[in-house]
NUTIGU-568451 format. One record per residue (C-alpha): residue in one letter; y, x, z. Coordinates in steps of 0.2 Angstrom, whole numbers, plus 5000, padded with zeros to 4 digits. Layout:
AYXZ;...
//
This chain:
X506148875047;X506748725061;X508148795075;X507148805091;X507548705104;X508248765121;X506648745131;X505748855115;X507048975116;X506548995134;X505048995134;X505049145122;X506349245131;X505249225146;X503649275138;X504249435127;X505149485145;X503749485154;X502349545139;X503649675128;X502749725113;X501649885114;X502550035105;X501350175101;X502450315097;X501050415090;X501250315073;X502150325061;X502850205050;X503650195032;X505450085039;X507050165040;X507250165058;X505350215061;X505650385054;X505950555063;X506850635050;X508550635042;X508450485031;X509750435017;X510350285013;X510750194997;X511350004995;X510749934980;X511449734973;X510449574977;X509549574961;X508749724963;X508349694983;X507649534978;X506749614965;X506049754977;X505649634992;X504549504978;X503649674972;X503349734989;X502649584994;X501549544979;X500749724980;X500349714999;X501549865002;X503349925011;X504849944998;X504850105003;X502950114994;X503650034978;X505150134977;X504150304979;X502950234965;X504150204955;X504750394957;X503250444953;X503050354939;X504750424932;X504450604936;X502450584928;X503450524914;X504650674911;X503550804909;
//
């Protein structure tokens, strides 16, 4: 992705200060800040992020999605 230039910079800064985005709070979404509840967190290495982000992408879905699946595919599997 090219660096913007000043004047694009601006240009930008002026518009999303004049137009913020609309934030409907009724939604809610899948991300980690997006959610109400007490969330936990795990760090995982670059090779499984990399891996996680390709997946998500492919499938049309969060990682949040692919990660549940995968749970679920684990757990169907145990019993």
């Amino acid at each position: 992705m090219p660096e913007l230039t000043e004047e694009e910079y601006d240009a930008l800064d002026e518009y999303y200060t004049k137009n913020p985005p609309a934030v409907n709070p009724s939604k809610n979404g899948t991300g980690f800040f997006s959610k109400r509840i007490a969330a936990h967190s795990v760090t995982i290495d670059s090779f499984s992020a990399n891996y996680l982000f390709s997946k998500a992408m492919s499938a049309h879905k969060t990682p949040a999605e692919i990660i549940n699946d995968m749970i679920q595919r684990e757990i169907t599997a145990a019993i």
